[in-house]
Each structure stands twice: as structure tokens, then as C-alpha cells.
C-alpha positions as CSV (number, residue, x, y, z in Angstrom):
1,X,-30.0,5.0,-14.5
2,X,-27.4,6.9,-15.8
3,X,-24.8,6.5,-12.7
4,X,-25.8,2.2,-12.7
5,X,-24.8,2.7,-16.7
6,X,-21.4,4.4,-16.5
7,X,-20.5,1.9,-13.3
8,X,-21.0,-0.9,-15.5
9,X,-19.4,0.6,-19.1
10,X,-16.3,1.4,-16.5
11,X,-16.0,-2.1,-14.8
12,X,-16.9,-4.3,-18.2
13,X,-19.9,-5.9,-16.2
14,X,-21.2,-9.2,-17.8
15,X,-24.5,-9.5,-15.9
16,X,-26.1,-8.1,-12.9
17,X,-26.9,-9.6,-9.2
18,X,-30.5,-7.9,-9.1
19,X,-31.4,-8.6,-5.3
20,X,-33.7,-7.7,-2.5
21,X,-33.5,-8.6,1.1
22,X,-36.3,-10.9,2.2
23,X,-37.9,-11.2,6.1
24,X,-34.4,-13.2,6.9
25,X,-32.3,-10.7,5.1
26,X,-31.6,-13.2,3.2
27,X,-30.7,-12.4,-0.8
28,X,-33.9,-13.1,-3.3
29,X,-33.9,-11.8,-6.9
30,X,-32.0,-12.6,-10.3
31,X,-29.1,-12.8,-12.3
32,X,-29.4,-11.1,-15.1
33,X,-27.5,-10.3,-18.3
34,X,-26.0,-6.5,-18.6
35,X,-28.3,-6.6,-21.9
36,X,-31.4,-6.7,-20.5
37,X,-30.5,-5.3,-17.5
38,X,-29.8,-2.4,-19.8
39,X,-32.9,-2.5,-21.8
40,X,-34.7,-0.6,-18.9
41,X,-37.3,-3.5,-18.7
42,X,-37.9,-4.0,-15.1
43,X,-37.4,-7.1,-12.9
44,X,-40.3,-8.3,-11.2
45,X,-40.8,-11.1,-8.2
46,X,-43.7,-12.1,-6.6
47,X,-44.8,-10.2,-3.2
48,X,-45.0,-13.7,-2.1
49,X,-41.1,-13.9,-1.6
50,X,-41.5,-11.3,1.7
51,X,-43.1,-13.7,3.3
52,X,-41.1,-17.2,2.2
53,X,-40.2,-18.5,5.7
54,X,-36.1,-19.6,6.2
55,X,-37.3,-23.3,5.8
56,X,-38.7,-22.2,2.1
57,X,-42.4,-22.6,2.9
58,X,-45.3,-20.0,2.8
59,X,-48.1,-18.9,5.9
60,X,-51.8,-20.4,4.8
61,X,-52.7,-17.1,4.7
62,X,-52.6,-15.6,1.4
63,X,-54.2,-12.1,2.0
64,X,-50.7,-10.9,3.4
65,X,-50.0,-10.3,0.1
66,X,-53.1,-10.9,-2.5
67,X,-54.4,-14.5,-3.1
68,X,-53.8,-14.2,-6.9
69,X,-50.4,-14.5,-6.1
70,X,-49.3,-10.8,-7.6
71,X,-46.2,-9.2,-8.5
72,X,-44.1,-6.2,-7.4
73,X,-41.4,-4.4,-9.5
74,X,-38.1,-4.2,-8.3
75,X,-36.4,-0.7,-8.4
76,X,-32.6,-0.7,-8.5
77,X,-30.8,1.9,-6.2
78,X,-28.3,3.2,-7.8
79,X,-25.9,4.3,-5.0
80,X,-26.3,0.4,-3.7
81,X,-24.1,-0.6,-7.5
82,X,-21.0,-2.4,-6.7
83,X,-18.5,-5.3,-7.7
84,X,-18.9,-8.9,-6.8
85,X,-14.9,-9.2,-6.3
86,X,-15.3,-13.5,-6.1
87,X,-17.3,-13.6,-9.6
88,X,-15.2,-15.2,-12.4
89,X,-16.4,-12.5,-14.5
90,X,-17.2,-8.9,-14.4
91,X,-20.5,-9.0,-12.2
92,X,-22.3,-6.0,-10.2
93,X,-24.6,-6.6,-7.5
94,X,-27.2,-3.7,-6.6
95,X,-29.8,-3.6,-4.2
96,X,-33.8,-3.0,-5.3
97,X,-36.5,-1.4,-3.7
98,X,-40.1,-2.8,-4.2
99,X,-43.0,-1.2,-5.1
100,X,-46.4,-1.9,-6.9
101,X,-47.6,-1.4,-10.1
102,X,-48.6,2.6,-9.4
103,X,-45.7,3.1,-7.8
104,X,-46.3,2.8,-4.0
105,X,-44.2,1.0,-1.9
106,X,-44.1,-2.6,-1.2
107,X,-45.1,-2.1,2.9
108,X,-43.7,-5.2,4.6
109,X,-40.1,-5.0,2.2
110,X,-38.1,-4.8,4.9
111,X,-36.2,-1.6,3.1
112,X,-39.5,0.1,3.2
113,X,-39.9,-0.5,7.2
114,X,-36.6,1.1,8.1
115,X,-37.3,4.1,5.2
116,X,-40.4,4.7,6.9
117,X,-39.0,4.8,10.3
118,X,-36.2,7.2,8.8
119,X,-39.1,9.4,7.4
120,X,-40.3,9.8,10.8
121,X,-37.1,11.3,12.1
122,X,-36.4,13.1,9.5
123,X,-39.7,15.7,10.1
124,X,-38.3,16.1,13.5
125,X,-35.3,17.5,11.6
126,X,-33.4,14.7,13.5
127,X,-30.3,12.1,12.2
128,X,-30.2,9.1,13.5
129,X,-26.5,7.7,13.3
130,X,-25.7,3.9,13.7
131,X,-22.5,1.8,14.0
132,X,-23.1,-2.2,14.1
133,X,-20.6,-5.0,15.1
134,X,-21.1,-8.1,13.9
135,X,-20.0,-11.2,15.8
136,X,-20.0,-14.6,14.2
137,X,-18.2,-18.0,14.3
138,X,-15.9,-19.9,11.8
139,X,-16.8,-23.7,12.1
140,X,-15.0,-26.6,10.1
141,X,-17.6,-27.9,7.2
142,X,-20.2,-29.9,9.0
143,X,-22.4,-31.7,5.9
144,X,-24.5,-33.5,9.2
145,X,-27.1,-31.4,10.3
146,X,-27.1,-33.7,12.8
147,X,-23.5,-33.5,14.4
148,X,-22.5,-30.5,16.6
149,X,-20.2,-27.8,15.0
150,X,-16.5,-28.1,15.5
151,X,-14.0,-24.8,15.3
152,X,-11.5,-25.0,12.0
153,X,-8.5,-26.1,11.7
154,X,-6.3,-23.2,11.5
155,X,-2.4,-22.3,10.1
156,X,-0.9,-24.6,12.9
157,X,-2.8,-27.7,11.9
158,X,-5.2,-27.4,15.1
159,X,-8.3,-26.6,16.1
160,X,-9.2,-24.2,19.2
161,X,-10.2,-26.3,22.4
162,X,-10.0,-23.1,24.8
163,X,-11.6,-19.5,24.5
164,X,-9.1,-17.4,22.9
165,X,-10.6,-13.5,23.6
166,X,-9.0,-10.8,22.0
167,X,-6.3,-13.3,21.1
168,X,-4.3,-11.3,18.6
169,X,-2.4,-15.6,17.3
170,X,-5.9,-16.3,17.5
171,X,-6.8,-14.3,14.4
172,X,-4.0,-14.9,12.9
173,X,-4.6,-18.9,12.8
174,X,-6.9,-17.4,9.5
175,X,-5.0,-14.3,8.1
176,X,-5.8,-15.9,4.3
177,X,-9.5,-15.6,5.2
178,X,-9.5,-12.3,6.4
179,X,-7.0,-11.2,4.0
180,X,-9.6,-11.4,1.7
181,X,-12.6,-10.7,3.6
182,X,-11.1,-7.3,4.3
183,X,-10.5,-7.6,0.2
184,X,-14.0,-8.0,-0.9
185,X,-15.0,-5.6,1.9
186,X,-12.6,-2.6,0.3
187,X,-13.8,-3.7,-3.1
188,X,-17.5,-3.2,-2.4
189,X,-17.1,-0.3,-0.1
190,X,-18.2,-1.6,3.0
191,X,-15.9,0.2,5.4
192,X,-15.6,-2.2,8.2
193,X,-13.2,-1.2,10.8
194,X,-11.6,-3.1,13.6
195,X,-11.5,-7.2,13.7
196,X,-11.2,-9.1,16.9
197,X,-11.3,-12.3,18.2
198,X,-14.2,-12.9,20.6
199,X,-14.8,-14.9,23.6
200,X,-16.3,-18.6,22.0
201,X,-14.0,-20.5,19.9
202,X,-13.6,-19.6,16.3
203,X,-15.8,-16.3,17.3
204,X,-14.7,-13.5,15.9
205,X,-16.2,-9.6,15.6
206,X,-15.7,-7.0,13.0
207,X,-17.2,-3.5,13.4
208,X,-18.3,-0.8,10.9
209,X,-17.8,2.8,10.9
210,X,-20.8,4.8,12.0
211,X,-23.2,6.7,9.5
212,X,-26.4,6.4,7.9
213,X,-28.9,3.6,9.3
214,X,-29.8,2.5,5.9
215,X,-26.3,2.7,3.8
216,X,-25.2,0.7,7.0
217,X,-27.9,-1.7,6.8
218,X,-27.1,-2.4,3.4
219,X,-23.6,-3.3,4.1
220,X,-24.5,-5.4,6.8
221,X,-26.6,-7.5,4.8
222,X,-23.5,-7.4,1.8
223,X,-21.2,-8.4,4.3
224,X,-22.7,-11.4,5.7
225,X,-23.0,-12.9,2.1
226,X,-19.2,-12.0,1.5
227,X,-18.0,-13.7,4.8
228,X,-19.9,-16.8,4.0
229,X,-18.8,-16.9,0.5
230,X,-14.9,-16.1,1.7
231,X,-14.9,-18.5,4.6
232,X,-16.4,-21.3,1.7
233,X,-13.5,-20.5,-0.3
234,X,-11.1,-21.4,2.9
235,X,-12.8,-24.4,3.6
236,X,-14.8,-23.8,6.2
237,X,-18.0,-22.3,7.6
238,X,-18.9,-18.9,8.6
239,X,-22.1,-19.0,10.7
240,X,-24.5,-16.2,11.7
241,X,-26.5,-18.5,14.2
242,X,-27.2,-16.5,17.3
243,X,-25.9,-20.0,19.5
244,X,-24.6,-22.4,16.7
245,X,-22.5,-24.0,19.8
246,X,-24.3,-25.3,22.9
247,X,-21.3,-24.3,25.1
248,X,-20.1,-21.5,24.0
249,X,-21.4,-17.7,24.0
250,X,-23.9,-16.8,21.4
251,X,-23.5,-14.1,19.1
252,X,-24.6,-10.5,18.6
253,X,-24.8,-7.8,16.5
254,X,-24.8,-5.0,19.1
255,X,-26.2,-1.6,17.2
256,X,-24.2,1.5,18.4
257,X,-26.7,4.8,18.0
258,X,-26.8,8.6,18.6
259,X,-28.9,11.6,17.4
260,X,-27.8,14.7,15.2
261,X,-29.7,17.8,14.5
262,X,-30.1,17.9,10.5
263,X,-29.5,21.4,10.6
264,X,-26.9,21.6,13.1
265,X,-25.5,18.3,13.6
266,X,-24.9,18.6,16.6
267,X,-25.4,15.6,19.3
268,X,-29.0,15.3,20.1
269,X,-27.8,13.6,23.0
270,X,-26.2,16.2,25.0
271,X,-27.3,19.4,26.3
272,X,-25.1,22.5,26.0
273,X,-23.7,22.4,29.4
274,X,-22.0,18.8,27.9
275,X,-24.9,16.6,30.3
276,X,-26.8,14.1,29.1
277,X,-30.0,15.6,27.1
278,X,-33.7,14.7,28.3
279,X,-34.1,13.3,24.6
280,X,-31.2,10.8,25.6
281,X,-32.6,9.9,28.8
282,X,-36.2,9.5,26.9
283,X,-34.3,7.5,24.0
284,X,-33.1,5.2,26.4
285,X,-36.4,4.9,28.3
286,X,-38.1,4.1,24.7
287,X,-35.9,1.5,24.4
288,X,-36.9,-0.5,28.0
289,X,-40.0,0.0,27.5
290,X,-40.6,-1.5,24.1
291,X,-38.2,-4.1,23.1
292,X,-39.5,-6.9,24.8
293,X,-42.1,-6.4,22.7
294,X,-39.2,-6.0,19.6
295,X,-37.8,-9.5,20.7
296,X,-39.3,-11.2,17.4
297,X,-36.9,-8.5,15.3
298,X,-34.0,-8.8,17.6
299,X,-34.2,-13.0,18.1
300,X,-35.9,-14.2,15.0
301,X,-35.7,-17.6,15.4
302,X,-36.1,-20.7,18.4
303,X,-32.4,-20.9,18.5
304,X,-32.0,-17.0,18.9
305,X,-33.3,-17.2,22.8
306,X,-30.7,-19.5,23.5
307,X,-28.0,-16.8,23.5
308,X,-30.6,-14.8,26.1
309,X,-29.1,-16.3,29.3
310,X,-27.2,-15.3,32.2
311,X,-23.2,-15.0,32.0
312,X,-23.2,-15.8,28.5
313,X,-21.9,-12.5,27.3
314,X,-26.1,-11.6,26.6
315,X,-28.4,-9.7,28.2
316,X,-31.5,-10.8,30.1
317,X,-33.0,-7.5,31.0
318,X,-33.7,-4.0,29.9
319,X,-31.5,-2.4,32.9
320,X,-29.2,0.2,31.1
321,X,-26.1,1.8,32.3
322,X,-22.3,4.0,31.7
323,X,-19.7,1.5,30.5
324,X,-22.0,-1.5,31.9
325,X,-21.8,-4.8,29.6
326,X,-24.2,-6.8,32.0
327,X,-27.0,-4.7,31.1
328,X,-29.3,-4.2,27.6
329,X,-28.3,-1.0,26.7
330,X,-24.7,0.1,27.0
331,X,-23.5,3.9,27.5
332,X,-19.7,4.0,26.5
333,X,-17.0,5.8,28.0
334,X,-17.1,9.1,25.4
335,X,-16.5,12.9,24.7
336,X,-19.6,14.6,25.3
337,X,-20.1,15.1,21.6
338,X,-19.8,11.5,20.8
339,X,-22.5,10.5,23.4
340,X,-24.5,7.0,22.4
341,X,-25.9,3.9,23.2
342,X,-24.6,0.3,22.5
343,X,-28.1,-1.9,22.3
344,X,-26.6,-5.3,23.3
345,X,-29.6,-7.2,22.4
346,X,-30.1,-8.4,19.0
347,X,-28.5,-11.3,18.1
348,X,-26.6,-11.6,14.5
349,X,-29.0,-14.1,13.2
350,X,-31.9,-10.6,12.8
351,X,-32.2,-8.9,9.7
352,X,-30.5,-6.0,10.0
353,X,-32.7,-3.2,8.2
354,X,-35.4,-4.6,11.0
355,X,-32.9,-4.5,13.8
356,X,-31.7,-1.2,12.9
357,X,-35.3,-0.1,12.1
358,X,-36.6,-1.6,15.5
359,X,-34.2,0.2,17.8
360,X,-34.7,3.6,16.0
361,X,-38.4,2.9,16.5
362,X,-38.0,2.1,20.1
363,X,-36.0,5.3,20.7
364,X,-38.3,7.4,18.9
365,X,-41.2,6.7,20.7
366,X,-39.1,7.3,23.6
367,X,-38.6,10.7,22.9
368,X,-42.1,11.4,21.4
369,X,-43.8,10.1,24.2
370,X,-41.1,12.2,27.1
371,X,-40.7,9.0,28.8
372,X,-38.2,8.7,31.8
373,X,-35.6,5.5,32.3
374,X,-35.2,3.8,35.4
375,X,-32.0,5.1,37.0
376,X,-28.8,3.5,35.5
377,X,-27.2,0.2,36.5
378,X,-23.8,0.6,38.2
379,X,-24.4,-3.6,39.3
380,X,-24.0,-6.9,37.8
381,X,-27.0,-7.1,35.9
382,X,-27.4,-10.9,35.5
383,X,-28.0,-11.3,39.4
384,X,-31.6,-9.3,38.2
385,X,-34.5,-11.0,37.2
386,X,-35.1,-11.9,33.3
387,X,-37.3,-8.8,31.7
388,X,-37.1,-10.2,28.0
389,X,-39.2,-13.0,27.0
390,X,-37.6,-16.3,27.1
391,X,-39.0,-17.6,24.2
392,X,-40.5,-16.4,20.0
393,X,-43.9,-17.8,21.1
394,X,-43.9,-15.3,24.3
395,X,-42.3,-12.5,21.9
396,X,-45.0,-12.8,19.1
397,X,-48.0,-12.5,21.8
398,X,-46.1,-8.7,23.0
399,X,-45.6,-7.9,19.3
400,X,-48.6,-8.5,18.8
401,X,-50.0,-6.3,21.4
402,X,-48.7,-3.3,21.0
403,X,-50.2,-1.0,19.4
404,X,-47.9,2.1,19.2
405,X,-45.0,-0.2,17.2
406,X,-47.6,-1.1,14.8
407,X,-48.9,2.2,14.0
408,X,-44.9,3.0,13.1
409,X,-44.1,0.2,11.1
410,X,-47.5,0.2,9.6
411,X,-49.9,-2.9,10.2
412,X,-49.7,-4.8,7.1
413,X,-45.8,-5.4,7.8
414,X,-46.6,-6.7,11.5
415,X,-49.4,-8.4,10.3
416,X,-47.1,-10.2,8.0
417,X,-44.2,-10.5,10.0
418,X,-46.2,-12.5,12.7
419,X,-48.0,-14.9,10.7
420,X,-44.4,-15.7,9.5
421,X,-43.0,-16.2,12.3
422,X,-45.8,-18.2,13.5
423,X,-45.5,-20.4,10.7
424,X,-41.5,-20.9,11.6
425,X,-42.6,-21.8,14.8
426,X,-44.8,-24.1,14.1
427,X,-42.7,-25.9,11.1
428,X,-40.1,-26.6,14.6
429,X,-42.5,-27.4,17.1
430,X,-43.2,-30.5,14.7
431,X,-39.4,-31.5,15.2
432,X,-39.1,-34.6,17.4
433,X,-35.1,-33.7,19.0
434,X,-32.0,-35.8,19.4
435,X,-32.4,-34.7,23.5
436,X,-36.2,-35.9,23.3
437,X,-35.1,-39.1,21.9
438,X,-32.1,-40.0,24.3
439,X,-33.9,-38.6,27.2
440,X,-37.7,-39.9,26.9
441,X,-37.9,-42.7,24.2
442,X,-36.9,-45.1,27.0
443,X,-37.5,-43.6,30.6
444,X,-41.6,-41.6,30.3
């Protein structure tokens, strides 16, 4: 505790954000005075927050995490400390881990999932190394659920009505907003890098350096909060909806990854000669073969499948291939030392310590299991058939099923996991739509 003590005797700190990331990634915990932050009594939540669905409700089943309803204690991580630059006064958000009360780990925190999947690397004595971009929308405030989102207004007084990508005057239509996204994000010591204006209207991208999975799936999950909050304080919306629009591209957060030897570092990925390494081909073929059955971590929600379609800037398949955006899983154009793969498939609206954690897991098996990939794609690969299910009820059966992915992230957490999503599913399924209503009510 003594780092978390001097951070907040330096920065005058008020009170303390105490948070965890739920199934959603979503923020759950706290606020809590620096006093009795300070007093060393710990913060506890009830396990039952893991499994709160995004509509606020709770799976019938209360064995996913005891039926009396228990506790877990929230551990703060120190190195996760930092400033909350919108506050009005001095206030420090950190992250927690969660355990039980003898001290083992809380097994469906999402943390946990991607520490354990880390663990697993690490007695191979390899590194995984990650680099995310995050693409996302800026709509003008829409308090009707109901009525389809619009793009802001921006410096000129008008909205976008054409796709603007790469558009330089497009970003700058909001150079307040990210003026000060860019702010916060030096502030808390996210280290994004390079903003751009993507292909949908009001869709923009920005992308973070590469490094650990988990310090980068912590800022990830930071960063989404201090978009929204920023793009609130301009007046408008920023969305993490896989397809918030229905005719415009959906949005990803593609997950850039390579391999390091701990004691070496050098690129797993590339033999001595400077050729591709059999663990990268194997990597690669872990990743066809078991992320269809990862398509409940990677599109979370109804709306996520949307994205999923052909020409839409999304993948449909698990074809890979060099410098290839049609396919799943991307090789860029690189120096034989900087040798990875762009996974193309997750949308933005996943929780990214799952995401991250899901297509380490997929690799790993890969390599464990020697598997071989399918020759790359050199084609357009939308004019191939769909290999990814088109649908969470069709993803949840292959989850489900697989056996090898739950023996890595540990059953309880795929247990728990399902039955959430299941219970999402079924809390929209009782929705009667706008399309049913205009299309049926007068014509069955």
C-alpha cells in the first residue's frame, strides 16, 4: 500500500474510485473517502455483481456464485492508481482484483481469466505482446431509445451525410473533444497513439501502443469510460455499439499480437533464417480453429452479429492472410522482427480482458496442440462462405461444447459466462420490434 499512499499524499486525493470490471467491462465498485480508503479496511461487493447482466438483472441460477448471496474482497492494484482528470476534486481511480475470504481468486473476475491465461504462457517462458485499436462512433444526444442515431454536429454547424475515411477536416470537425480526450489519456497514462477517422460517419479509431496484455487491457477498459465522459462533456455521444447505425459499418476493436521469448525476447514468431516460425503458423491455426467457438467473447451481444456481414469492413470467416483486410486474421506488412497478427474479429462492444484473454487462448492451444493453418488467403474473402456463427444463440451452443477452452479458462467462468449470456438473450427475445410491428401487425 505504500506506492497507492504516497500517489495520493502527492496528488491531495479527496476520495477513491475503487472499481472492478464486471462480464461487460463495465465499472462496478465504490467511491470512497481517502480516510477510509486509508484505514486499510477492505472493500467488499457481492460475487453476485460478475454475473449482473447489461440490462441490470441476475441468471435464476444462484449456484454461479453461492445461493447465500456471498461476498468477495476487493484487492487494489497498485500499479493500476491514477487521476480522474474530469473530477472537480482531487480523485484517484485504481483498479481491484477479487478474491475470497482465504485468499483465492475470484474465478469468473474477468481479471482473473486473462491472469490465468497469462500464467499459462508464462511456464512456456513465453510473452505474449498485444496492441488494440478501438473504433467507435460520435452520435448527437439521442434521449429516444427509440429513434435511430444521428452523427453530431460539428465546428462548421453540420452534421456528416457522406463517409469521411481517413478524412484529416473530418477529425478536425471535433478537435475540442479530442483535445481533451488525448488530455485525460496523458493524464492517466494510457498511451494511445495514432487517431483517425474511419469509414461510417462520426466513426473514428484510436490505437495504443503495444505491450503487456493486461496493463493494455486495463487501459482499454479506462479509456472507454474517459471517451464517454469527454464526448458527454461536448454534447454528444460516444458509442461502443458494435452497429449503433443500420447503414453504416460496425465497429471493432481489432487486437494486434506477437510472441517474445522471456529470456530472450526475441520474436517467437520468426525463425532465425527471418521466415515465419512453425509456432506462428500454429498460432494462427489455433486461432481458425477455435474462435467460432470464442464468438460469445468477441460479439457479446444480439446487436454484435450485425457487424458480421459481408463488405461491411467485418469479417465472416476464419481465412487468414499477408496484408489481407477481407479475411479474420490479418498479417501486416513488417520487419521480420516485428512479425504479428491483426485479429479482425471482435467487435468494440467485448470486454476487453476477455477479448484479449480469448485470442491468447486461441493461439495457445494452437501452438500446444502443433496445429497447421490452412494456406493463406491472397483473395477477397467475402466472396467465401460464412465460417462464424451468425448469431449469440449459435455461439453459446459452440462455447459450450468445447472442451479444451474450458479447461483454460476454468469451468466455473464458462459456466457463468453462458448462463449470462443466456439470460441477455432471453431478456431480448421477449422484445416485440419497431420492424415486427410495421411489417406484421397488419399483413400475417
Amino acid at each position: 500500500m505504500q506506492e497507492i499512499d504516497e500517489f495520493l499524499r502527492h496528488h491531495n486525493i479527496t476520495e477513491i474510485e475503487a472499481i472492478i470490471p464486471d462480464m461487460a467491462g463495465i465499472a462496478r465498485g465504490k467511491i470512497i473517502p481517502r480516510s477510509k480508503f486509508e484505514s486499510g479496511e477492505s472493500m467488499r461487493l457481492p460475487q453476485a455483481v460478475m454475473v449482473q447482466t447489461v440490462t441490470g438483472e441476475y441468471p435464476s441460477d444462484g449456484s454461479l456464485t453461492g445461493v447465500t448471496d456471498p461476498d468477495m474482497i476487493c484487492v487494489p492494484d497498485a500499479s493500476t492508481m491514477r487521476l480522474i482528470p474530469w473530477a472537480v476534486d482531487p480523485t484517484a481511480q485504481v483498479i481491484h482484483d477479487c478474491v475470497h475470504f482465504d485468499g483465492t481468486p475470484v474465478q469468473i473476475s474477468p481479471r482473473y481469466v486473462l491472469r490465468r491465461i497469462l500464467e499459462q504462457y508464462r511456464a512456456r517462458g513465453w510473452r505474449p505482446i498485444v496492441a488494440p485499436e478501438l473504433e467507435f462512433y460520435l452520435v448527437d444526444m439521442n434521449k429516444d431509445p427509440d429513434l435511430p442515431l444521428r452523427p453530431p454536429v460539428g465546428r462548421t454547424g453540420r452534421a456528416e451525410t457522406g463517409r469521411q475515411a481517413y478524412s484529416i477536416e473530418a477529425v478536425n470537425e471535433f478537435d475540442p473533444l479530442f483535445e481533451d480526450i488525448y488530455e485525460y489519456c496523458d493524464v492517466q497514462g494510457l498511451e494511445v497513439d495514432t487517431l483517425i477517422h474511419e469509414v461510417g460517419a462520426g466513426q473514428m479509431e484510436i490505437n495504443f501502443l503495444h505491450g503487456d496484455p493486461l496493463e493494455l487491457a486495463d487501459r482499454v477498459f479506462l479509456f472507454k469510460r474517459t471517451v464517454r465522459e469527454t464526448a458527454l462533456r461536448h454534447q454528444m455521444y460516444a458509442t461502443f455499439m458494435a452497429k449503433p447505425m443500420e447503414h453504416e459499418p460496425g465497429s471493432a476493436m481489432h487486437i494486434h499480437q506477437s510472441l517474445s521469448d522471456i529470456a530472450t525476447n526475441r520474436n517467437l514468431f520468426t525463425a532465425a533464417d527471418g521466415s515465419p516460425s512453425p509456432l506462428f503458423h500454429s498460432y494462427i491455426a489455433g486461432l481458425q480453429k477455435y474462435t467460432p467457438a470464442l464468438m460469445p467473447i468477441f460479439a457479446p451481444y444480439i446487436n454484435s452479429y450485425r457487424r458480421l456481414s459481408r463488405f461491411m469492413a467485418a469479417p465472416i470467416n476464419v481465412q487468414w492472410g499477408y496484408d489481407n483486410r477481407t479475411v479474420g486474421f490479418r498479417i501486416p506488412h513488417s520487419a521480420a522482427a516485428m512479425r504479428r497478427v491483426e485479429n479482425r474479429i471482435p467487435g468494440v462492444d467485448c470486454n476487453p480482458y476477455l477479448a484479449i484473454a480469448a485470442t491468447l487462448a486461441a493461439g495457445y492451444l494452437g501452438m500446444t496442440k502443433n496445429l497447421a493453418p490452412t494456406e493463406p488467403l491472397s483473395s477477397d474473402g467475402y466472396a467465401l462462405p460464412y465460417q462464424l456463427p451468425r448469431n449469440l444463440e449459435e455461439a453459446l451452443t459452440l462455447m459450450g461444447a468445447c472442451e479444451p477452452l474450458a479447461e483454460l479458462f476454468g469451468h466455473p467462468f464458462v459456466k457463468a459466462y453462458l448462463v449470462l449470456k443466456e439470460t441477455e438473450y432471453e431478456a431480448f427475445f421477449r422484445v416485440i420490434s419497431s420492424w415486427e410491428r410495421k411489417h406484421l401487425l397488419l399483413n400475417v
